[in-house]
C-alpha positions as CSV (number, residue, x, y, z in Angstrom):
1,X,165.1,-44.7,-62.7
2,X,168.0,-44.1,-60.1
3,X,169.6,-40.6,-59.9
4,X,172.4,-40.0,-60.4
5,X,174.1,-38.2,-57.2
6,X,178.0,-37.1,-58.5
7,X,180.7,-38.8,-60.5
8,X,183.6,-39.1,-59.4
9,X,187.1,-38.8,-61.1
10,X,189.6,-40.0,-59.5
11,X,193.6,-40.7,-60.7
12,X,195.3,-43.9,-58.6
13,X,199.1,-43.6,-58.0
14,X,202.0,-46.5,-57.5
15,X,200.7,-48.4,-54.1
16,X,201.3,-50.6,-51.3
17,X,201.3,-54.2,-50.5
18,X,201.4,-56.8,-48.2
19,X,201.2,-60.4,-49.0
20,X,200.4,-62.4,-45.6
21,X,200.0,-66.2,-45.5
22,X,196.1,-65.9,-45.4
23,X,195.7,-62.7,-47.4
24,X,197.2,-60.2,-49.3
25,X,196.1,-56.3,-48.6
26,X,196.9,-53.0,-51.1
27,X,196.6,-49.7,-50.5
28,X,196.2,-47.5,-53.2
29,X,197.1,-43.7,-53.0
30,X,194.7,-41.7,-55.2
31,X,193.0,-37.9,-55.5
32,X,190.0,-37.3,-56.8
33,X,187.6,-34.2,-58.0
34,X,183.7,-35.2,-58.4
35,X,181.1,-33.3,-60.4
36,X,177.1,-33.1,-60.2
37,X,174.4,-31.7,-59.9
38,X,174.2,-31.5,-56.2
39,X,178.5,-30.5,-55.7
40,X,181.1,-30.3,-56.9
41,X,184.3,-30.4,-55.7
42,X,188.0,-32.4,-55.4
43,X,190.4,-34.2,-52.7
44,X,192.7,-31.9,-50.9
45,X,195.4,-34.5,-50.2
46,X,195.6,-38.2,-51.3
47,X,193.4,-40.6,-50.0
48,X,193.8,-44.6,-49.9
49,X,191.7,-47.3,-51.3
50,X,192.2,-50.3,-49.1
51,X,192.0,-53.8,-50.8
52,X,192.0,-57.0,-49.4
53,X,192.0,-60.3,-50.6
54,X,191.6,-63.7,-48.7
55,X,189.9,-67.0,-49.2
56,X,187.1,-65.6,-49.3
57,X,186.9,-63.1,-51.7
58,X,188.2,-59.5,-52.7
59,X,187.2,-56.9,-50.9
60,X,187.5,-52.5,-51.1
61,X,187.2,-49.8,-48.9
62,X,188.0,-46.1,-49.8
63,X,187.7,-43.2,-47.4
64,X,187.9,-39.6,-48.4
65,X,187.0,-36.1,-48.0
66,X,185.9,-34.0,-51.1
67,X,185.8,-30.2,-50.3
68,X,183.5,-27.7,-52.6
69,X,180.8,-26.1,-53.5
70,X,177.1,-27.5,-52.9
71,X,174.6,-26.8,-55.9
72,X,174.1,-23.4,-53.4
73,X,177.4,-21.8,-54.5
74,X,178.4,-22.7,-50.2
75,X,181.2,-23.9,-49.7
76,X,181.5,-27.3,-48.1
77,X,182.9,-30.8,-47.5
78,X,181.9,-34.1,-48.1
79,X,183.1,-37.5,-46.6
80,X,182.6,-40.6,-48.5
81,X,183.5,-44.1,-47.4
82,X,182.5,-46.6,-50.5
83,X,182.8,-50.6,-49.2
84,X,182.3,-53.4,-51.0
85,X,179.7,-55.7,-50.0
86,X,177.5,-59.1,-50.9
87,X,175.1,-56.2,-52.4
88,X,178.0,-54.4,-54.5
89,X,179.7,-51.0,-53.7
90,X,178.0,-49.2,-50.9
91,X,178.8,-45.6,-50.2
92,X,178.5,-43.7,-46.9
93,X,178.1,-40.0,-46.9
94,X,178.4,-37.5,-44.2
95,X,178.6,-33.4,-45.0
96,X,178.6,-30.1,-43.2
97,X,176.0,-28.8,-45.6
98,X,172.7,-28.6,-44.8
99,X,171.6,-29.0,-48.6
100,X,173.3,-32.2,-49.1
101,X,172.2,-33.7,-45.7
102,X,169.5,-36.2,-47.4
103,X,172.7,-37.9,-48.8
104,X,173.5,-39.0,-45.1
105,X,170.3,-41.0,-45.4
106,X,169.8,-41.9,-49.0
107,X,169.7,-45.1,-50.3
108,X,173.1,-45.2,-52.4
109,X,175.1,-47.2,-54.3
110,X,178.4,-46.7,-56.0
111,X,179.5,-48.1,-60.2
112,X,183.1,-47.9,-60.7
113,X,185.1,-48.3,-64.3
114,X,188.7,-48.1,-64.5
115,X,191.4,-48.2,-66.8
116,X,194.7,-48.1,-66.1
117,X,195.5,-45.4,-63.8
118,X,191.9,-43.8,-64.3
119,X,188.7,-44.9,-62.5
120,X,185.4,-43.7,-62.6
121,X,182.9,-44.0,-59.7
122,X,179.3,-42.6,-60.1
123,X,177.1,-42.5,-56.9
124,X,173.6,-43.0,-57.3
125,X,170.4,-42.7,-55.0
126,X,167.3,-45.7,-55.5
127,X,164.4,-44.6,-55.7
């Protein structure tokens, strides 16, 4: 079974668009504070979720920094970029701490459920 690596919590606010002739894109302010066994932690300042939409399909990309504490008690940060993909939501990790570094090579993979303004993403690692 898949482990779980952190949920995520995050809280969107009133965003951005622009609708082109071949596709329309959003961005969508939003903070976040993430929970697990492995850190936990929260957004500093808002982040974006960029989404774009063309003939082709719909398409997400949301870049942040989470700073915290690793399961240690040390304080850290942790970037995540989560992209949609043909394979689903793919997240890409990098930290400063040397306890979470196996993230940065982990086989991961982000579920998301929203409602409203509220979305849940849990990050898990194959196995």
């Amino acid at each position: 079974m898949d482990e779980l690596i952190m949920t995520i919590n995050v809280t969107t606010y009133e965003g951005y668009t622009v609708k082109g002739g071949r596709m329309n894109v959003y961005m969508v302010p939003f903070t976040a504070e993430a929970m697990g066994e492995y850190f936990k932690g929260a957004t500093e300042f808002r982040s974006y979720d960029t989404q774009r939409e063309d003939e082709s399909g719909f398409f997400l990309s949301a870049r942040y920094i989470l700073r915290g504490k690793d399961f240690n008690g040390r304080k850290c940060s942790i970037f995540i970029e989560n992209n949609s993909t043909e394979h689903g939501i793919i997240p890409t990790i990098c930290t400063d701490s040397p306890e979470l570094a196996f993230l940065e090579s982990s086989d991961l993979y982000s579920l998301l459920e929203s409602e409203g303004n509220k979305v849940t993403v849990r990050i898990y690692s194959k196995k």
